[in-house]
N, C-alpha and C positions, 0 to 999 in steps of 0.2 A: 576459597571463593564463597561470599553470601550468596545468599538464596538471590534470584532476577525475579520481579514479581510485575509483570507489566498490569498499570492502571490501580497500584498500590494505594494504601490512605497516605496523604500526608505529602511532602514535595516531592516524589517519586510520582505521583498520578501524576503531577501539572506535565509530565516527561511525554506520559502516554499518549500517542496522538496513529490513528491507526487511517491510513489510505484503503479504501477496499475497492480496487480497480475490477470491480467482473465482468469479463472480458465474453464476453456475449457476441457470439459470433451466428451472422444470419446468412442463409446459402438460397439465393434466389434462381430462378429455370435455366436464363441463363449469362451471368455473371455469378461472381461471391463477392462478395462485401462484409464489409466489418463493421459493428454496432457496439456498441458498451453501454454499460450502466454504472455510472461513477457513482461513490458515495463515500464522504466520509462523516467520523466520528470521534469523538475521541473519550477514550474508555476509559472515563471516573466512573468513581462507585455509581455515581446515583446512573450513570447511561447505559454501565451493566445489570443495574439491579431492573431499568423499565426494559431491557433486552430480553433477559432471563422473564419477565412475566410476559411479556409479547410470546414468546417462544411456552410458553403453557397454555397460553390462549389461545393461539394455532395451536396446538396439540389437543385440544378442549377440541376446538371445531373440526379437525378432522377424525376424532374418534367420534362427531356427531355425525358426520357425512356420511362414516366409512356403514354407524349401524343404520341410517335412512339408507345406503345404499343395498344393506344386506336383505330389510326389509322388503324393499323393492323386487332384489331377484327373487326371494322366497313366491313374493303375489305372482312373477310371471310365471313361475314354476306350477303354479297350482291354477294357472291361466285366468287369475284373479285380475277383473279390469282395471284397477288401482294400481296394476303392473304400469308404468311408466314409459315402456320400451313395447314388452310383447310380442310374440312372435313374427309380427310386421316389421316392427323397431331395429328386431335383431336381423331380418334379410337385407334390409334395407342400409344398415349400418355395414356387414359383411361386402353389398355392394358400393358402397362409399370408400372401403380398404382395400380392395382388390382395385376399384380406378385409381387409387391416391399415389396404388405402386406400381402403377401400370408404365407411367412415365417415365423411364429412364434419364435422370442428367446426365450430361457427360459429364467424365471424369475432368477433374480441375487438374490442372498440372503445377506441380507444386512452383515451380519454376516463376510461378505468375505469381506468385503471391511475397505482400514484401517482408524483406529481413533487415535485420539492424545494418546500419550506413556504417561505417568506421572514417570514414573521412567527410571533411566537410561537402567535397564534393559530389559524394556520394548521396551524402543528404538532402544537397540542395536537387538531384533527378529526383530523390524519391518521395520530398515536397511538391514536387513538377509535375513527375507523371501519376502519381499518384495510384499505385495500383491498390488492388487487395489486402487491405488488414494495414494499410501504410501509416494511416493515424498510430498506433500502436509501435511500429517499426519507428516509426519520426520522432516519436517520446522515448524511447527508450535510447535509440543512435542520439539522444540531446546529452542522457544522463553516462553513455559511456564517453559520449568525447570529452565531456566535463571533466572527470573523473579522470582520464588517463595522465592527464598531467600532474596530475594532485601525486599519483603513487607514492611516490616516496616520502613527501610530506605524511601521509596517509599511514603508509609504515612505521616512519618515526613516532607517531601516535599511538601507535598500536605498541609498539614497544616501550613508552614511556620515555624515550627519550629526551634527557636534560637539557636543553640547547645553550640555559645559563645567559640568554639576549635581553632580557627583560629587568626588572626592577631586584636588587637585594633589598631583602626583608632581613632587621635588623632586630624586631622585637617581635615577642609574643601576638603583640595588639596589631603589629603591621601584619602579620601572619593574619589571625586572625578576619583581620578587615579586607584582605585581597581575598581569603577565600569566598566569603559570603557577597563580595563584590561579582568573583567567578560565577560563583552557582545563581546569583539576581541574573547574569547575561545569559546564563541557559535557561532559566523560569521565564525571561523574557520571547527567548529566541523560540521556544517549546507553543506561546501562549502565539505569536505571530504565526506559527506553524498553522497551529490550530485554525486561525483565521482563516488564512488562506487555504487551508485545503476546504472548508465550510462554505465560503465564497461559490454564491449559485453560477457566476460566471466559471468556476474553476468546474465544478459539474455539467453546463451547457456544452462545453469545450469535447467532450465528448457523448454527449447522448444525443446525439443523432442516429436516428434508426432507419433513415432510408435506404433506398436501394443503389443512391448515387454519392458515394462518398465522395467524390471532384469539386461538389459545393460545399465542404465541409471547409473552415478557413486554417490553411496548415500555418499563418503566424500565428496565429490562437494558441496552436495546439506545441508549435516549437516555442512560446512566450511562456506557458502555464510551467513546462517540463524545464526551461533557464532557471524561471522563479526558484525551484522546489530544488534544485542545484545549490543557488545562490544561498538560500537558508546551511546547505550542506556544508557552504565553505563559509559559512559564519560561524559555523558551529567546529569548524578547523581553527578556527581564528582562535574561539576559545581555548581550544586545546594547545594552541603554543604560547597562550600567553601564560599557561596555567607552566607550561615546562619550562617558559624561560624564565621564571623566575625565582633565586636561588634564596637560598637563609641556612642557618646557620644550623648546626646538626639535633638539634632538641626537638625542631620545627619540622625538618626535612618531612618527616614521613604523612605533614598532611597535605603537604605540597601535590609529595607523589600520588594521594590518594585523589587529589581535585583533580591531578592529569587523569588518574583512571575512569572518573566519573564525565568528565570533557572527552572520552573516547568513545565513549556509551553508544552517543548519538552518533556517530561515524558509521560505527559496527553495524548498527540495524541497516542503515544507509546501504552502506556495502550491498548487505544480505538483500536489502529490498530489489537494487538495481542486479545481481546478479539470477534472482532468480524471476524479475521482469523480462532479462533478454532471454534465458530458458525458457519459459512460456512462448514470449516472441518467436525462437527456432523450433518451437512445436506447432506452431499455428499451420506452417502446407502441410505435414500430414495430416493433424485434426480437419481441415478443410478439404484434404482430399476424400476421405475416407467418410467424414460424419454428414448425415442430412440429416435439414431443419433450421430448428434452433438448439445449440449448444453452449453450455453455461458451464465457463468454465471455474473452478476455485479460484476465488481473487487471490490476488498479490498483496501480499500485507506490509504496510510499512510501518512496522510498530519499533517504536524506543526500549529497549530492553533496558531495566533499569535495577541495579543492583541497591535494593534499601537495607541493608546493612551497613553496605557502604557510607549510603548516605546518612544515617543515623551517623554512623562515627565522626565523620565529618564536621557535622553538625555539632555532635557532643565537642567535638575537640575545638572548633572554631569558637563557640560559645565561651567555652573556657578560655581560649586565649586572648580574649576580645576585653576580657573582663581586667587584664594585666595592664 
C-alpha cells in the first residue's frame, strides 16, 4: 500500500476537501439546546501553509498575554497599584465563583435528548418534535438511511469487484482515455464538493446559537445532509463504472488500480458518517454530565487519498494514451 497523504501537491490535493463540524454544545438554566459552528475548508498547500502561520501567531499572542499576565500577578503581589485586579479584584472575583456555583441545574435526562432516527418515520417525529441536539441527530439519521441501501454496492467497492457491465477496452489508447475520463469525474465531483461545503448557506444551516432550536428550519438542515449523500453516490457511480469495464490482460491492472482510487472517496465517507453517529450517541451523556459551553473535536470528513497510486496511474494512462 503507498503512503495516503491528505491535501498532497498535485491531483491528490484537488481530493482533499475536509468538513470540520464542531459540535458546540450550550446548556442553558433551564433547557439544553444545541449550537454548532460549521466550517469548512479544503486543505491545499497554500490553506495549510496560511493555517500553520495563523496557529504561530496565536501562539505569538498568547505567550504575549501569558507574560502581561505574569507581570500583573508579580505588581499585585508586591501590592503595586498597576496590579490590575488587587486585593479587591481578587474578593470580589472569589465572590462572583462561589454565586456562579451556587445554582444548581438539574440534572438533564438523557432520555430528552435526540439520537439518530433509523427510519424514516422516526425522523420525520424527530424533525417535528424537535428536541435537544436534534439538528445534529436529523443530519446524521439523513446520512445513515442513505447509506444503508447502498451496502452492498458499497462492499463491492471496497473489494474491487469486476462486475464486467460497462464498456470493453480494446486498446492501449481506449484504456488509456477511460482512465483520465474516470479520474476528470472525480477532480470534477471533489472541486463541486469543495463548493458546496464553502457555500455560506451550507454554514447558516447550522450556526444558530440560540436558546430555541424549534426556529431552526429542519428542511434546511435534512436538504444540506441529502446533498452531501448525493455527491456520495456520485462518487459510487464512479466506482462501478471504473469496475465494469473490462480490457484485455496487459491493461487489466490499470483498470483495477482506477477502481481502487474511485473507492478512496467512499472509504473516508464511510469513516466520516460512522464516526458522526458515535459523537451523536455520546451527546446525553456529554449534556448530562458537562456545564457551560463545551466544544467538542470536530468530525472530519477528509478524502484519504493514496499519491502513489495516483502517480502510477497517471504514469500508466499517459503512456497508453500515447499508443
Amino acid at each position: 500500500m503507498g503512503d495516503r497523504r491528505s491535501g498532497g501537491a498535485g491531483f491528490g490535493s484537488v481530493f482533499a476537501a475536509l468538513v470540520l463540524l464542531g459540535l458546540v454544545v450550550e446548556y442553558f438554566w433551564w433547557i439544553v439546546a444545541g449550537a454548532a459552528v460549521v466550517a469548512s475548508v479544503v486543505a491545499v498547500v497554500a490553506v495549510s501553509r496560511r493555517m500553520h502561520e495563523r496557529s504561530l501567531a496565536a501562539a505569538e499572542r498568547d505567550a504575549e498575554v501569558a507574560q502581561r499576565a505574569e507581570q500583573q500577578h508579580r505588581w499585585t503581589l508586591r501590592g503595586d497599584s498597576r496590579g490590575v485586579y488587587g486585593p479587591d479584584g481578587a474578593t470580589a472575583m472569589e465572590s462572583l465563583a462561589v454565586a456562579d456555583g451556587a445554582a444548581d441545574d438539574p440534572p438533564v435526562d438523557p432520555s430528552e435528548v435526540a439520537t439518530v432516527a433509523s427510519t424514516p418515520a422516526d425522523l420525520q417525529r424527530l424533525v417535528t418534535e424537535k428536541p435537544p441536539c436534534w439538528r445534529w441527530a436529523a443530519f446524521a439519521s439523513v446520512l445513515v438511511q442513505r447509506r444503508r441501501p447502498l451496502m452492498a454496492r458499497l462492499r463491492d467497492s471496497a473489494l474491487g469487484f469486476m462486475t464486467a457491465t460497462g464498456p470493453h477496452l480494446c486498446s492501449g489508447r481506449a484504456v488509456g482515455h477511460f482512465v483520465v475520463d474516470r479520474m476528470d469525474d472525480m477532480m470534477r465531483l471533489a472541486e463541486e464538493v469543495e463548493s458546496f461545503l464553502s457555500a455560506p448557506a451550507f454554514a447558516a444551516t447550522f450556526d444558530y446559537r440560540g436558546e430555541d432550536e424549534s426556529v431552526v428550519d429542519a428542511d434546511a438542515v435534512l436538504q444540506v445532509a441529502n446533498r452531501l449523500m448525493d455527491y456520495h453516490d456520485r462518487f459510487l457511480g464512479v466506482s462501478e463504472m471504473c469496475r465494469g469495464a473490462t480490457t484485455s490482460g496487459p491493461y487489466a491492472d490499470v483498470i483495477r488500480d482506477c477502481a481502487r482510487l474511485a473507492d478512496m472517496p467512499l472509504q473516508s465517507y464511510g469513516a466520516f458518517i460512522d464516526e458522526f453517529v458515535e459523537r451523536v450517541g455520546e451527546m446525553p451523556e456529554m449534556m448530562r454530565h458537562a456545564r457551560g459551553t463545551v466544544k467538542a473535536d470536530p468530525v472530519i470528513l477528509d478524502f484519504d487519498i493514496d499519491d502513489r497510486l495516483i502517480d502510477r496511474i497517471v504514469r500508466r494512462a499517459k503512456a497508453l494514451s500515447a499508443y
